[in-house]
N, C-alpha and C positions, 0 to 999 in steps of 0.2 A: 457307676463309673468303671469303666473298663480298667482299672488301673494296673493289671499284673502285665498288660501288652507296654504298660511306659518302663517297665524294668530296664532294657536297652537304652532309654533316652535319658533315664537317673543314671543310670551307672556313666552314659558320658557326660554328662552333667557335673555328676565327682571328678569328672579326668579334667574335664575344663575350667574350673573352680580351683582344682590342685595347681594347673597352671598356673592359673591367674595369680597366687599367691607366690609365683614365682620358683616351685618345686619342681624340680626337672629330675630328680631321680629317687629311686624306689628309700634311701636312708631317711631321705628328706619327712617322707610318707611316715617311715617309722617311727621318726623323731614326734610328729605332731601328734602322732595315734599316742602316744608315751605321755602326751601333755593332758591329755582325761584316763590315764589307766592310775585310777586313786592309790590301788596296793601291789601296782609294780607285778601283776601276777602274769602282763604279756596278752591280756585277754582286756577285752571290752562289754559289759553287756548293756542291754539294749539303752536305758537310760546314758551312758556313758559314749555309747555310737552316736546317740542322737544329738547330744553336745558335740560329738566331732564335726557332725556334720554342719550343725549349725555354725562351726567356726568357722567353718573353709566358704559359708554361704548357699548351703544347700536346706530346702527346709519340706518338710515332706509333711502332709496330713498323717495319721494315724494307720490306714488302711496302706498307703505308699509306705510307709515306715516297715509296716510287718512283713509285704511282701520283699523289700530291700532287706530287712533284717535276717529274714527266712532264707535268702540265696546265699548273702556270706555266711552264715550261720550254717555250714555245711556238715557236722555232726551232731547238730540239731541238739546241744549238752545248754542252749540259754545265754551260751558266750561269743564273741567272734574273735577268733585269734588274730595277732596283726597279719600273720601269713598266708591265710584265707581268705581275707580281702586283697592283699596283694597279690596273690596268685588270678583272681578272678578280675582283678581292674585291668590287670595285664594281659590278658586273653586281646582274640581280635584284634591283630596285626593286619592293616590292607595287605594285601597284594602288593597295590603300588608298592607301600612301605617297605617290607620282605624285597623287592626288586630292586631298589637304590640304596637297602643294605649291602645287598651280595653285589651289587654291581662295584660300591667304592671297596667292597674288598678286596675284589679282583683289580680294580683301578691300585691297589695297595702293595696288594701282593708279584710285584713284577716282575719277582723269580719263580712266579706258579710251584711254591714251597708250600702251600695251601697252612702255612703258617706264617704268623707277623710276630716279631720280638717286642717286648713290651716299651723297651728303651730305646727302642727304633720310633715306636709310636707315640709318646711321650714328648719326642723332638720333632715328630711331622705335624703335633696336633696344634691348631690355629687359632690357637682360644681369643684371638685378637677379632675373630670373624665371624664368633657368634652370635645368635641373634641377640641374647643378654645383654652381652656386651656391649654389640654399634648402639641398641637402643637405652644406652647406659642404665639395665636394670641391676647389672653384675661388673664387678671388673673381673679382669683377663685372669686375676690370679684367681677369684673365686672360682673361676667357671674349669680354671689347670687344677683345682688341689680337687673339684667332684669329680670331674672326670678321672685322674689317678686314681683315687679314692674307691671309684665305683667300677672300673673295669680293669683293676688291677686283680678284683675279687670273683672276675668271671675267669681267671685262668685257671687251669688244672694244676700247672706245675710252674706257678708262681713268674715265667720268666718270657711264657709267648703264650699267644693266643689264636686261636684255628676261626673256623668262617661260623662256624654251629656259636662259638664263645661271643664272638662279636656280633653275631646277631643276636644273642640273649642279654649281651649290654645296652641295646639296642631294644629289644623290646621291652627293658626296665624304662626307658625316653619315655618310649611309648604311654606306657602305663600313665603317666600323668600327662600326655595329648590327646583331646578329644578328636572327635572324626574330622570338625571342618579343618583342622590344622594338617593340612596333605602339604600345603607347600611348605609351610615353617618348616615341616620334619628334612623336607628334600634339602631346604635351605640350610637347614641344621648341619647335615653331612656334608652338601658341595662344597660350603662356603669355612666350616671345620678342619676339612681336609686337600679342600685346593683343589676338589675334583675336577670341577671345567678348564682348570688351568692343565689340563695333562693333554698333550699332544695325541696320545691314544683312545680319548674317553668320548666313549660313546653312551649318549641320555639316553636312560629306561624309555623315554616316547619314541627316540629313534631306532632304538631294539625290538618294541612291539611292532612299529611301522616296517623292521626287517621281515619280518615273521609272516605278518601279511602280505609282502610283495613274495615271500618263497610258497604261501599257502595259493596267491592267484596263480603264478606261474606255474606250480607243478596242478593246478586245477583245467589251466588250459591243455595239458596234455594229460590229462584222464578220459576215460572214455565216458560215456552219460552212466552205464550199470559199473562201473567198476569205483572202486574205493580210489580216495587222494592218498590214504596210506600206503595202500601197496604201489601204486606209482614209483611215491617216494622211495620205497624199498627195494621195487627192481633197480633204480638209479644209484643208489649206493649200494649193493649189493657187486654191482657191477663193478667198482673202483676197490671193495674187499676182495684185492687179489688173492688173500689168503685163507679166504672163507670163515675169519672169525668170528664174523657178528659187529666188529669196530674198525673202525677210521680211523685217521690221525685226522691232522689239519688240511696237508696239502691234498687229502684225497676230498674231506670235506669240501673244498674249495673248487677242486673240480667238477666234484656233485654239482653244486650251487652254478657251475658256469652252464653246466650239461642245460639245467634248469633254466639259465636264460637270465640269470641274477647277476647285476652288474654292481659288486659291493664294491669299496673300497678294503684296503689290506684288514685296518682297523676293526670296518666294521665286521667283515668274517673272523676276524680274533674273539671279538666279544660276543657276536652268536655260539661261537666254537665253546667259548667258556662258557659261558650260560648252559649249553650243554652239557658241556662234561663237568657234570656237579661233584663225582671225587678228583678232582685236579689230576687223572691219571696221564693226561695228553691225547686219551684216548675216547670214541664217541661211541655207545651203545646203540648204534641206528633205530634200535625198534621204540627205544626212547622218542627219539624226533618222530619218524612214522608217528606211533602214535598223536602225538599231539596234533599230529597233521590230517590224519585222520576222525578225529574229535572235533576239530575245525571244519570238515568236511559232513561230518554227522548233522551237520545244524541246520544244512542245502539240502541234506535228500534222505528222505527216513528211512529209505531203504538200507542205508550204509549201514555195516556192524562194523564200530572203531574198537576194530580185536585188540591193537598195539597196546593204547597206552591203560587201556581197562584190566589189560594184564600183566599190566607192568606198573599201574598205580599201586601207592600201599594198601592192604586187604583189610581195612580199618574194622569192619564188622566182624571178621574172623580172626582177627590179632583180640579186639574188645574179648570177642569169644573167650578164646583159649584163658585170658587174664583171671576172665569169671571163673574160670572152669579151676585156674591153678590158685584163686581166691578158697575156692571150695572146697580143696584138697589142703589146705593147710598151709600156716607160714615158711615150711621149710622144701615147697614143691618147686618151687623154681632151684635149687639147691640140688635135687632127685632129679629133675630135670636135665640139667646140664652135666650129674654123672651118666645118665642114659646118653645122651647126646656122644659124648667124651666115650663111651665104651664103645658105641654103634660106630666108630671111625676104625675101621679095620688096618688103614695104614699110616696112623697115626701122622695124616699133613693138615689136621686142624679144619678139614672140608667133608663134608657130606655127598653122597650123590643122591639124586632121587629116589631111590630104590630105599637107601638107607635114611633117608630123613624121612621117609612115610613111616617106618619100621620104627624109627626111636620115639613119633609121635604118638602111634599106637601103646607102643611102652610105657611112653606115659599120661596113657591113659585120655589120649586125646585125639579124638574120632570125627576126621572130617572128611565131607563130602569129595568124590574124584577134582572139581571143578575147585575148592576151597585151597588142597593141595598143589592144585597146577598153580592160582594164584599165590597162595605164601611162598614156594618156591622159586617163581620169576621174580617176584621180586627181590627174593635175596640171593637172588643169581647177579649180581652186579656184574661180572666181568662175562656172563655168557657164556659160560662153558660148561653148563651142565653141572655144575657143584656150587654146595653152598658153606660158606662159612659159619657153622656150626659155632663159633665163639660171637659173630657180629648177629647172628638172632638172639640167641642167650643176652647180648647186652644190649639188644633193643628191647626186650623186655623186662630186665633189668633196671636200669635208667642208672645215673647217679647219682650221688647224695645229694641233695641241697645243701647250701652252707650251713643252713639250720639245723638239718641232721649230721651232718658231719660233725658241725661243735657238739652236740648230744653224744654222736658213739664217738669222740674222744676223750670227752668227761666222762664217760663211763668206763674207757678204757680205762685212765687212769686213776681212777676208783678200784676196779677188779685189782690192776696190775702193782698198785702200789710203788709204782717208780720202777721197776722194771722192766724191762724189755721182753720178755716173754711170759707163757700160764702155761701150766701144766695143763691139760685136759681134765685134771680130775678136780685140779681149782675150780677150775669153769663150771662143773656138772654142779658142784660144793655150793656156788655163787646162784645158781638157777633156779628160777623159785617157778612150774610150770604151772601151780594155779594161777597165778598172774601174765600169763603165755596171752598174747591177741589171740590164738586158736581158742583159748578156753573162754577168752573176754566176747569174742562175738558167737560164740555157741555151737561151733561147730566139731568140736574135740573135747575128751572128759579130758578131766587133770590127769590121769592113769595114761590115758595114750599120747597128748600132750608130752609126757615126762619121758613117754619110752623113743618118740620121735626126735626129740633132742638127745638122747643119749644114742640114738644108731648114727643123725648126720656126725658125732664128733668120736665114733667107735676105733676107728681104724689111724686115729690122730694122737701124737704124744706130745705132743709141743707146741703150743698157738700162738703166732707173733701177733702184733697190732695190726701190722696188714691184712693178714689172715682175718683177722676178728672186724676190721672193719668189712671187709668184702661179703662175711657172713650176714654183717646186719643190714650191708647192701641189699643182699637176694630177699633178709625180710623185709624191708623198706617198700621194694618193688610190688608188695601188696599192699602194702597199708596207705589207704587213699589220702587220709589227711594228718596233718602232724602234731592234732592233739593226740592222737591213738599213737603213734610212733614214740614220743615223748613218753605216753604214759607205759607201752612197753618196757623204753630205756631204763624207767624210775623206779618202775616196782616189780619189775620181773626178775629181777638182778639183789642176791642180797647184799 
């Protein structure tokens, strides 16, 4: 029996069965994983997974069992944490899905504040028009206190929420819908948020269906050997009277007529936003090219779609670098971003190219001419030949999960004892480096372990919480799963 290729069709299998019992969000999940965890320890092992599964209606042979046991079971320690299964049901978002996220955001958002206030949303939300609801699985109140409940915990600063936050409330839905539920989900948010009801709102089908009349029309004035990307790019090129690389709307707009595209106002609003994915007002043409171009790649092999290949994220060379600052130690993205932070000669928080190849080598990080040209486009957002040296740093950084976050606050308040700040020498005093991740996966003695931590905190007299959380941030950003994280927070710290 082939059965390690059914792993994708068990794991939707869980998401459809989670439905069915009528769980819509990721607490839901945790709750029922809590009803077979016998000692409360936050873990499951295999015997106790396989009662979960059995509850929700999932039942697997022996052979199906190990290999589903074996993929959540991702530190391979004989347990599965609740948060390795949820991070891993949660994966595999369509497309579609991801597109009528961000579209009702933007439908939301109608001051292009690329922020929404939480008590703004709270009073537009339609718990009356849920699916739960009409089909009286839920009342209106049940479906208003999960929703508060659950995306009140994806804000950062408890009071508004950005488009990145709302789509990670959104792919917690997710997590408990399997694949055939495309339209429930669309149905989920239309009919939630009143989207079809808005004078402006243009359907994800009828955005895709833009994109191809702008892909045939700018294909009719392509030559047979010439690219639809660079078309596209002499055409707004020409409307960048200021030669910056971006558009506004009304130049957009002329673009598209140049092209022969007969939108209405609406629908070049919402191509226009779909494009400008940082809510700047402003459109990085080599963006669209590209896409237009990769569109074009599919008709004639000869095409190279330069644009959007180097303008896509450089995922195999980001992977890279991860491994490479995995290797070097818990405290290298830390070294990092003082390299980074020193190589800015006038101190405006941006990099040019000359100097971001320079602080990479510094640390210790040697990539290909072609590697460099890509990480740099892309974290050239505004095209000007600089990069923000703080938004690389925190893309590779990430932020805490709530899970870690409660961890290094508990331990904050551990170390700090009810105060508000540590001396530096508390902290060194509190450190126990044989217990260091660096020593635990083998890549540092306790001897250089102990002196790595006493140089990142040398220069430092006085550590607030903030400080101390941002620090266990940068370790965080290596440590792959959150039993190792956890066990960090627990025994590395006396």
């Amino acid at each position: 029996m082939d059965w390690r290729n059914k792993l994708d069709l068990i794991q939707n299998k869980i998401r459809g069965q989670l439905h069915a019992r009528k769980i819509d969000d990721l607490e839901g999940v945790y709750q029922l994983m809590a009803e077979f965890d016998r000692d409360n320890s936050g873990y499951l092992d295999k015997d106790e997974f396989q009662k979960f599964l059995s509850k929700i209606g999932v039942f697997l042979t022996t052979q199906e069992l190990r290999a589903v046991y074996d993929k959540y079971d991702l530190n391979k320690d004989g347990n599965i944490a609740y948060a390795e299964f949820v991070n891993l049901i949660r994966e595999n978002m369509s497309e579609k899905r991801i597109n009528v996220v961000r579209n009702t955001f933007s439908f939301l958002d109608q001051s292009r504040q690329g922020r929404l206030q939480l008590e703004c949303l709270y009073k537009l939300y339609q718990a009356k028009n849920h699916p739960r609801v009409r089909t009286r699985q839920k009342t209106a109140e049940q479906v208003t206190k999960e929703f508060v409940n659950a995306i009140s915990k994806r804000s950062k600063d408890g009071q508004s929420i950005n488009e990145d936050e709302f789509l990670n409330y959104y792919a917690d839905c997710n997590a408990t819908l399997p694949n055939e539920k495309e339209e429930y989900f669309t149905d989920l948010l239309t009919s939630t948020w009143g989207v079809t009801s808005g004078a402006d709102y243009v359907s994800p089908e009828r955005l895709a269906q833009l994109e191809i009349i702008l892909f045939e029309k700018i294909r009719q004035k392509t030559v047979t050997k010439d690219d639809e990307g660079k078309t596209a790019k002499k055409a707004f090129m020409y409307f960048d009277l200021e030669n910056k690389g971006t558009i506004d709307i009304y130049q957009f707009a002329q673009a598209l007529q140049k092209f022969g595209c007969v939108f209405s106002e609406k629908e070049i609003q919402a191509l226009f936003n779909k494009y400008d994915s940082d809510k700047s007002g402003r459109l990085c043409y080599d963006e669209i090219c590209g896409l237009i171009a990769l569109m074009g790649s599919g008709n004639n092999a000869n095409v190279n779609p330069v644009f959007q290949i180097s303008r896509a994220p450089p995922q195999d060379t980001l992977n890279r670098i991860r491994n490479d600052l995995i290797k070097k130690g818990q405290h290298s993205v830390i070294r990092m971003a003082t390299i980074f932070t020193n190589s800015d000669k006038n101190k405006n928080g941006t990099l040019n190219r000359q100097e971001f190849q320079w602080a990479m080598k510094e640390s210790g990080l040697l990539l290909t001419k072609t590697e460099y040209d890509n990480l740099f486009r892309f974290f050239d957002k505004n095209c000007d030949d600089e990069v923000s040296f703080v938004e690389f740093i925190a893309f590779l950084r990430k932020p805490l999960s709530q899970y870690r976050i409660n961890l290094a606050n508990q331990l904050w308040d551990r170390l700090s004892n009810g105060e508000s700040q540590l001396s530096t020498q508390q902290l060194k005093q509190s450190y126990d480096a044989s217990k260091s991740h660096d020593v635990n996966i083998n890549i540092k003695t306790v001897a250089d372990a102990n002196k790595d931590f006493h140089d990142i905190w040398k220069d430092v007299q006085i550590v607030t919480q903030q400080h101390f959380i941002e620090y266990l941030t940068d370790i965080s950003a290596l440590i792959d799963n959150d039993q190792s994280f956890e066990k960090f927070i627990r025994y590395a710290w006396k």
